[in-house]
N, CA, C and O of each residue as an XYZ file, in Angstrom:
536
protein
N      16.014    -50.060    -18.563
C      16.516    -50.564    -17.303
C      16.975    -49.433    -16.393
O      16.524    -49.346    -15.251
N      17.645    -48.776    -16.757
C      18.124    -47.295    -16.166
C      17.483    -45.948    -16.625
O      17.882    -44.811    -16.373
N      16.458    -46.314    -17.316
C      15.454    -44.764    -17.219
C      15.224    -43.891    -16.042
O      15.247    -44.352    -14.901
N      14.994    -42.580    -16.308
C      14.557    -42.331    -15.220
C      13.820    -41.122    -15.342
O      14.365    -40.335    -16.117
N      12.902    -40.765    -14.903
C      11.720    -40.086    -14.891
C      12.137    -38.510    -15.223
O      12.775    -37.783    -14.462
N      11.593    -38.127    -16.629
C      12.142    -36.389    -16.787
C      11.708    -35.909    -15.488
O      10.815    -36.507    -14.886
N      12.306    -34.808    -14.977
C      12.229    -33.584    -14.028
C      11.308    -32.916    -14.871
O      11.343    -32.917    -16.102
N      10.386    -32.280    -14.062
C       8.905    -30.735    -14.568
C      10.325    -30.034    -14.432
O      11.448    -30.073    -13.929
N       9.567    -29.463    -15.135
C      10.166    -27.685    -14.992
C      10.148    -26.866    -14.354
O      10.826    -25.838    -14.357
N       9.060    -27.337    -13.459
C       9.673    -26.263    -11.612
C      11.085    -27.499    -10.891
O      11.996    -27.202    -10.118
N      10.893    -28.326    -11.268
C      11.752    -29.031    -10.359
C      13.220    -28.326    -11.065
O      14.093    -27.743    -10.422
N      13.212    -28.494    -12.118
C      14.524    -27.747    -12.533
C      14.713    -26.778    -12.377
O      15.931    -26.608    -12.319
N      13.928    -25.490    -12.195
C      14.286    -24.538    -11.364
C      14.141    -23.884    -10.294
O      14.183    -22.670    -10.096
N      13.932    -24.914     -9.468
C      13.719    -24.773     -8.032
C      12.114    -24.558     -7.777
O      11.270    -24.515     -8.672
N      11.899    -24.447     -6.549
C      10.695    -24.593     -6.276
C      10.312    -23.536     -5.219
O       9.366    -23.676     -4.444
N      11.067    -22.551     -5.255
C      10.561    -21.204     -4.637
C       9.964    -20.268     -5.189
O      10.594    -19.752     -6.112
N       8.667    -19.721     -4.902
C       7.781    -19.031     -5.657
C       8.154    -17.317     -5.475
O       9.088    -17.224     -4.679
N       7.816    -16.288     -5.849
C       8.705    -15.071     -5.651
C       7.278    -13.457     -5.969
O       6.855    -12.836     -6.944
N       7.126    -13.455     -4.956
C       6.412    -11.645     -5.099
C       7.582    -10.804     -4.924
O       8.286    -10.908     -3.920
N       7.904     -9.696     -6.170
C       8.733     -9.019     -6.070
C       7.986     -7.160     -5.996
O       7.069     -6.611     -6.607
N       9.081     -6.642     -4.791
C       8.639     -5.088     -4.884
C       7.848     -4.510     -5.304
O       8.445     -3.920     -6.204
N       6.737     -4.156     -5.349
C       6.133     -3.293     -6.059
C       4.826     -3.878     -6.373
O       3.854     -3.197     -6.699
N       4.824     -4.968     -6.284
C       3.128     -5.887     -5.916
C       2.555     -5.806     -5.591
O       3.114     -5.384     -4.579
N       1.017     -5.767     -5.198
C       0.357     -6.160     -4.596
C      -1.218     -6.676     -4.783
O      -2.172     -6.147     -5.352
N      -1.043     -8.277     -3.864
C      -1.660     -8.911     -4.558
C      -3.046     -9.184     -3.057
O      -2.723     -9.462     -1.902
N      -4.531     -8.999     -3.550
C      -5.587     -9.242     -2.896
C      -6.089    -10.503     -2.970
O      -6.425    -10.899     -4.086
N      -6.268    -11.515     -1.656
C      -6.801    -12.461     -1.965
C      -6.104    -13.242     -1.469
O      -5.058    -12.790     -1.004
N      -6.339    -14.627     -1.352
C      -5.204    -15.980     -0.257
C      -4.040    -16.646     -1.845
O      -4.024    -16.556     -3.073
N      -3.382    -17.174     -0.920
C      -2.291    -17.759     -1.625
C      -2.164    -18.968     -0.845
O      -2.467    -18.954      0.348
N      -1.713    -20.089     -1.456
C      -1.793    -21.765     -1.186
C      -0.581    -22.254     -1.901
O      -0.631    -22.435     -3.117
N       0.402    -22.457     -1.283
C       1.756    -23.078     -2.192
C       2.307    -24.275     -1.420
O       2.801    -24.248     -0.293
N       2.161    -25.188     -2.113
C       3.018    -26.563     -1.865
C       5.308    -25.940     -1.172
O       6.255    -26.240     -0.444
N       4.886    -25.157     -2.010
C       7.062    -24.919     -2.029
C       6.511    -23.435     -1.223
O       5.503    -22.811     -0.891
N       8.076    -23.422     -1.204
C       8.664    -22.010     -0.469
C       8.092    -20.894     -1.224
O       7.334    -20.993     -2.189
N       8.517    -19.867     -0.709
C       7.987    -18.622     -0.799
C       8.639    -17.082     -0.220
O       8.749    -16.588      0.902
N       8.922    -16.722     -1.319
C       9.565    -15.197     -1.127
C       8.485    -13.774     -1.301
O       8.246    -13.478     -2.471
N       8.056    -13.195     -0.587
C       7.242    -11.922     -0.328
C       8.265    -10.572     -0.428
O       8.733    -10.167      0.636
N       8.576     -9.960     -1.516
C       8.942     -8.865     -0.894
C       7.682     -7.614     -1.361
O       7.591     -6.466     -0.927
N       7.083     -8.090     -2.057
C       5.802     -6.985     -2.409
C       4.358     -7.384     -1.013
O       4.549     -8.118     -0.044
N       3.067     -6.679     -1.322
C       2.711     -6.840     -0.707
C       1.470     -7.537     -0.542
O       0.706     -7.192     -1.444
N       0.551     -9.007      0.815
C      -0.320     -9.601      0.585
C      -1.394     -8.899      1.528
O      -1.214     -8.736      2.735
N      -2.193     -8.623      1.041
C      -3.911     -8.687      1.531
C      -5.014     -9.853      1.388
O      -6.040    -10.111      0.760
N      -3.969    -10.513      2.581
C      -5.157    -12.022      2.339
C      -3.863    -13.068      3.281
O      -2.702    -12.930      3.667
N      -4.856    -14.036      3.312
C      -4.301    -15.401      3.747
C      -3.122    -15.780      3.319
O      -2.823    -15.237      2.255
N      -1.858    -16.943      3.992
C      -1.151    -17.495      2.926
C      -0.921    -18.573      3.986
O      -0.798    -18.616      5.210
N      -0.917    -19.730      2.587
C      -0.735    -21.408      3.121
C       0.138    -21.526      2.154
O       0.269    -21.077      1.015
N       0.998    -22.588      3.216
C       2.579    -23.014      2.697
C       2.825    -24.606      3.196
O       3.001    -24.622      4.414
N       2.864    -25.472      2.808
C       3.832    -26.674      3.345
C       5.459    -26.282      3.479
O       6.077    -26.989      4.275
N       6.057    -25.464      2.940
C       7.347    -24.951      3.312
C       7.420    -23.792      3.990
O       6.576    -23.469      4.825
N       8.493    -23.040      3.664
C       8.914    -21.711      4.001
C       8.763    -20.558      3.301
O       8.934    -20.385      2.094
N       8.322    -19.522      4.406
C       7.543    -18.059      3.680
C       8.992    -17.351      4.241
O       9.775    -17.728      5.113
N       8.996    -16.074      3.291
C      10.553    -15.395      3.539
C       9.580    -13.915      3.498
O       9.045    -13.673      2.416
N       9.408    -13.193      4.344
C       8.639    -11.428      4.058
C      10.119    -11.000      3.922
O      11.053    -11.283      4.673
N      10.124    -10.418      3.044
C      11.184     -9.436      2.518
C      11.648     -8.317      3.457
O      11.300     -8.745      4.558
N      12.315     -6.967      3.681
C      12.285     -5.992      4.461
C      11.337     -5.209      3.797
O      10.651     -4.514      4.547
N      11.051     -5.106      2.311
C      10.357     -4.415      1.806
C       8.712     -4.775      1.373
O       8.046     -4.247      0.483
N       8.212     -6.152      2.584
C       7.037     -7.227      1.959
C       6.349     -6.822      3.390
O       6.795     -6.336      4.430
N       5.197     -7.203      3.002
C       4.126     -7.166      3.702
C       3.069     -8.344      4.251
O       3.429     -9.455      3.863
N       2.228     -8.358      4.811
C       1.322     -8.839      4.881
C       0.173     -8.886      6.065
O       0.370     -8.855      7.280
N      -0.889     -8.956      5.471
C      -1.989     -8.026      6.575
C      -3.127     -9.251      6.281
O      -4.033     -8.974      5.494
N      -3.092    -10.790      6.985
C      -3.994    -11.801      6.772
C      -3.042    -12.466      8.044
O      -2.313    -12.013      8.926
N      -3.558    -13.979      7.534
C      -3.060    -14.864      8.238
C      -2.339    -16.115      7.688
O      -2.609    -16.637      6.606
N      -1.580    -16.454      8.379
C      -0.223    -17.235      7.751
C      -0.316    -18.734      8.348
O      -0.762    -18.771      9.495
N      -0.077    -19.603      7.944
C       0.236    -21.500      7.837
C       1.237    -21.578      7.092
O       1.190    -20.963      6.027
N       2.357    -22.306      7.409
C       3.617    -22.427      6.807
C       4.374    -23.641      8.216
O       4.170    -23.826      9.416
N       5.169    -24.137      7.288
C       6.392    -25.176      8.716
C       7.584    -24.072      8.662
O       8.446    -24.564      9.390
N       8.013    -22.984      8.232
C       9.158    -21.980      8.786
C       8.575    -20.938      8.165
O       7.632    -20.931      7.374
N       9.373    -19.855      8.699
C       9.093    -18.441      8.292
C      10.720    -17.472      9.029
O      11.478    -17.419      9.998
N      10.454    -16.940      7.827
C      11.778    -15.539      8.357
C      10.970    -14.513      7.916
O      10.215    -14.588      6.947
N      11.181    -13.238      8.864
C      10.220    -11.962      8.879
C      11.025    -11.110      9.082
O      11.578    -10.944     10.169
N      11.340    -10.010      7.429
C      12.133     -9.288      7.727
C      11.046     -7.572      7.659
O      11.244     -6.473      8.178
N      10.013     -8.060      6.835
C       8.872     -6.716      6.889
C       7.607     -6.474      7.784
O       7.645     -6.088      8.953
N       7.119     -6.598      7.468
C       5.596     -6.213      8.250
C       4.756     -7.444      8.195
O       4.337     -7.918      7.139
N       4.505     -7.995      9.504
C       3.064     -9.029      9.361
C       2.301     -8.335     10.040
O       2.844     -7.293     10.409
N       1.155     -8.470     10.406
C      -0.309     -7.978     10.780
C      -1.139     -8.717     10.864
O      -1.882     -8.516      9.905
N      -1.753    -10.048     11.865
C      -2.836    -11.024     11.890
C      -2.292    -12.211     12.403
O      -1.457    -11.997     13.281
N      -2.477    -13.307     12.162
C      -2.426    -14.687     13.204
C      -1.096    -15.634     12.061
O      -1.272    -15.867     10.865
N      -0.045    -15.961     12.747
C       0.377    -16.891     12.247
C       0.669    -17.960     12.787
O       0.877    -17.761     13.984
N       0.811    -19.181     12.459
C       0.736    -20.318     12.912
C       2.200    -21.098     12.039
O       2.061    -21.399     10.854
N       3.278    -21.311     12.615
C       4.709    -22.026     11.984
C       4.515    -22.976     12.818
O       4.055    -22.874     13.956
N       4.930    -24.108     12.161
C       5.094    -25.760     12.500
C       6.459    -25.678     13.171
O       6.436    -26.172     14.298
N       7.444    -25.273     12.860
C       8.865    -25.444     13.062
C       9.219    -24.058     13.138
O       8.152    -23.500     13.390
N      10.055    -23.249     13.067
C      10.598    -22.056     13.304
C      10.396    -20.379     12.920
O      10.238    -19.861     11.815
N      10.462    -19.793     14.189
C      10.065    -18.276     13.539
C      11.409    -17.565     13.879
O      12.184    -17.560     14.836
N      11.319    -16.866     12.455
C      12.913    -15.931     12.458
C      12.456    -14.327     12.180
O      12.029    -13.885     11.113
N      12.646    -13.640     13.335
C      12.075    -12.277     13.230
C      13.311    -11.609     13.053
O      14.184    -11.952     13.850
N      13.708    -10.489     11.972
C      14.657     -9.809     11.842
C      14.590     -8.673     12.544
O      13.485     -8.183     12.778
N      15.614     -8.147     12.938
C      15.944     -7.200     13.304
C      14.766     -5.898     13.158
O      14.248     -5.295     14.098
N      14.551     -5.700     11.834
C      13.829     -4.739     11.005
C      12.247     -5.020     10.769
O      11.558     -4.166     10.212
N      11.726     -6.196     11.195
C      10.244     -6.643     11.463
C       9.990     -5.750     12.487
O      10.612     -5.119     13.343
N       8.472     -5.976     11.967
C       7.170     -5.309     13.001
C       5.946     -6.452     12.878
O       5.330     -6.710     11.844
N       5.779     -6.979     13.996
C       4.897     -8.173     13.695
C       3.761     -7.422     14.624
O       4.045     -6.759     15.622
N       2.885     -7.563     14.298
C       1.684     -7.427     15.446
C       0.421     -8.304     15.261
O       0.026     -8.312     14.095
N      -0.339     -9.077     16.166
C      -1.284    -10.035     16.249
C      -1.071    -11.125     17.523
O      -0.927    -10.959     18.734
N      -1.126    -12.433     16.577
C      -1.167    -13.771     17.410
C      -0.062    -14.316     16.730
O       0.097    -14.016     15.547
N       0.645    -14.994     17.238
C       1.780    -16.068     17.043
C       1.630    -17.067     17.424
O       1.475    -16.898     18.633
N       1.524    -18.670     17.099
C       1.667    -19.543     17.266
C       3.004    -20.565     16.769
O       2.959    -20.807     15.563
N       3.683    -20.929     17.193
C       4.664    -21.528     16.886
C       5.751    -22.925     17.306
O       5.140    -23.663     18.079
N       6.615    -23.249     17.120
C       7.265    -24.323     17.595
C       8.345    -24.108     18.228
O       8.424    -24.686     19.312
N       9.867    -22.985     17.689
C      10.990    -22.033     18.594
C      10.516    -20.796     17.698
O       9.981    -20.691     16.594
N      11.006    -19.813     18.789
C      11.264    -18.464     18.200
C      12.669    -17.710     18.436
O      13.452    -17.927     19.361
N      12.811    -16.779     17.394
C      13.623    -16.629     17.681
C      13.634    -14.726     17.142
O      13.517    -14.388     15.964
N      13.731    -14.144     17.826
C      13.754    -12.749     17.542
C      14.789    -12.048     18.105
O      15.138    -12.030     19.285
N      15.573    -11.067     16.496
C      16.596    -10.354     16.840
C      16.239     -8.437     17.449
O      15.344     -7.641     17.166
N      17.374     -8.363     18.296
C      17.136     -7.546     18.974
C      16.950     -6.231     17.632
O      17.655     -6.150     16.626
N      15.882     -5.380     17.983
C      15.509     -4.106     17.437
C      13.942     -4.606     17.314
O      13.013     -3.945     17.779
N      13.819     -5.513     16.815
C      12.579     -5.988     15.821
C      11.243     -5.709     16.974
O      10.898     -6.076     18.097
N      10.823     -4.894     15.968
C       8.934     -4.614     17.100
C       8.408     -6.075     17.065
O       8.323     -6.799     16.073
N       8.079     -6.356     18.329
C       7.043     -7.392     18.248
C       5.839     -7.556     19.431
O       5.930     -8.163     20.499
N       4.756     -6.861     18.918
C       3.252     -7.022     19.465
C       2.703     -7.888     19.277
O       1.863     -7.931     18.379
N       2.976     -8.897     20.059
C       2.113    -10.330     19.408
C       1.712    -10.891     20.926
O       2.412    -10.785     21.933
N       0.858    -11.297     20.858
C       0.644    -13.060     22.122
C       1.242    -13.772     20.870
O       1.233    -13.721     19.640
N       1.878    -14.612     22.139
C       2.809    -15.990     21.623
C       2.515    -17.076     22.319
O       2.540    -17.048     23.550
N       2.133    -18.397     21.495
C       2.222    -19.502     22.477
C       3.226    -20.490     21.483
O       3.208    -20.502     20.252
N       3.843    -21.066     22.115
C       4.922    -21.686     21.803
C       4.565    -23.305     22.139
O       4.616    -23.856     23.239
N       4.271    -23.757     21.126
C       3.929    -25.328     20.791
C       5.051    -25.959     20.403
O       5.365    -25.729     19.235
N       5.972    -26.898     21.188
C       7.432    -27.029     20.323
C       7.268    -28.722     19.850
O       8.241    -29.246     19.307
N       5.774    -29.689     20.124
C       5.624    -30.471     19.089
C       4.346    -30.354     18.043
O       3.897    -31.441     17.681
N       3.831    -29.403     17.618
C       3.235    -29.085     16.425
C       3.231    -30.069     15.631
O       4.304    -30.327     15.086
N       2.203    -30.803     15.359
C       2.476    -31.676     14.303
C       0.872    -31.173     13.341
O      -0.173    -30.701     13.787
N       1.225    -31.484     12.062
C      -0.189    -31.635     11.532
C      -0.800    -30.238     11.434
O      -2.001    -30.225     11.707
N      -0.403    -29.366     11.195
C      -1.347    -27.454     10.875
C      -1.771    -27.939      9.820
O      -2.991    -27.837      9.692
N      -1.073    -28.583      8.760
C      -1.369    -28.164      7.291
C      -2.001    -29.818      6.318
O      -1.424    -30.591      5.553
N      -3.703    -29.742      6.980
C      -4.183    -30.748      6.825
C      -5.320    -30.615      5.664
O      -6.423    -30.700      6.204
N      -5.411    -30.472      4.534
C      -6.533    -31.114      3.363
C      -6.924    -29.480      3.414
O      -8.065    -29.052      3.591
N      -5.802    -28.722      3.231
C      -6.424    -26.920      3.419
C      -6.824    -26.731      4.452
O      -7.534    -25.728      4.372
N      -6.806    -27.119      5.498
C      -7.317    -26.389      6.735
C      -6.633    -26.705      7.542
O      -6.107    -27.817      7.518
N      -6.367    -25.600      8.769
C      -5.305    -25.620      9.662
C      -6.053    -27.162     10.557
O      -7.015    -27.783     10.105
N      -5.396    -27.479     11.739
C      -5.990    -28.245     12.761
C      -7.194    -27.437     13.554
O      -8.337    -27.892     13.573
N      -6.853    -26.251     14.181
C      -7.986    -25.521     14.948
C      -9.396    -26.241     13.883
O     -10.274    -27.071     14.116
N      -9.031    -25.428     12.690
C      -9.946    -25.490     12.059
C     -10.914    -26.793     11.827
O     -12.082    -26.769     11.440
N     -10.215    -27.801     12.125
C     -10.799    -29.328     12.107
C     -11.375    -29.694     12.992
O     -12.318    -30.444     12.741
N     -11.079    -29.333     14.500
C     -11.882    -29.433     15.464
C     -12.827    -27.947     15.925
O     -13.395    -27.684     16.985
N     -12.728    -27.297     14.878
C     -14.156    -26.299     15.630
C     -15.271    -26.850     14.860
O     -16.417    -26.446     15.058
């Protein structure tokens, strides 16, 4: 009557995935949960949550995610559903697409920006929206 369904074992320990220092990994990445970068990606990354670049993380592809905080290096096109948090200590350079931004003073940022603030729907059956109508 009062059963209730065991928890997996990511649910019990959270559901943030973690590249640490000294990484680096070739090739796309696809994660349902959050996401911590502080090593470095050569390739794509898809997120239904939040990507965190480390001060010491990288990445030189293109990004799908609903938030992001950028405290290292991006390089290529990203696309956030909901919020971009550029630190101080970022260097972003490319395309930005997004919903608010928000960038602290120091932080390099070479980007075109277009600012979409109802975004709905990027992160559809693996493929962004652009991608559905080209």
């Amino acid at each position: 009557m009062f059963e209730k369904s065991p928890k997996s074992y990511t649910d019990l320990l959270g559901k943030t995935n973690r590249i640490v220092e000294g990484t680096t990994i070739h090739g796309d990445i696809i994660s349902p949960a959050d996401f911590r970068l502080d090593g470095h990606l050569v390739g794509n990354f898809q997120s239904k949550g939040k990507i965190v670049i480390g001060p010491a993380g990288s990445v030189k592809g293109d990004i799908i995610c609903k938030n992001a905080d950028i405290e290292g290096n991006f390089d290529g096109k990203i696309q956030v559903q909901e919020i971009l948090n550029v630190k101080s200590k970022a260097h972003i350079h490319g395309e930005v697409v997004c919903g608010k931004l928000s960038v602290e003073p120091g932080a390099e940022f070479s980007a075109s920006c277009i600012m979409k603030p109802h975004v709905k729907n990027m992160i559809t059956d693996g493929k962004s929206a652009e991608e559905k109508t080209a």
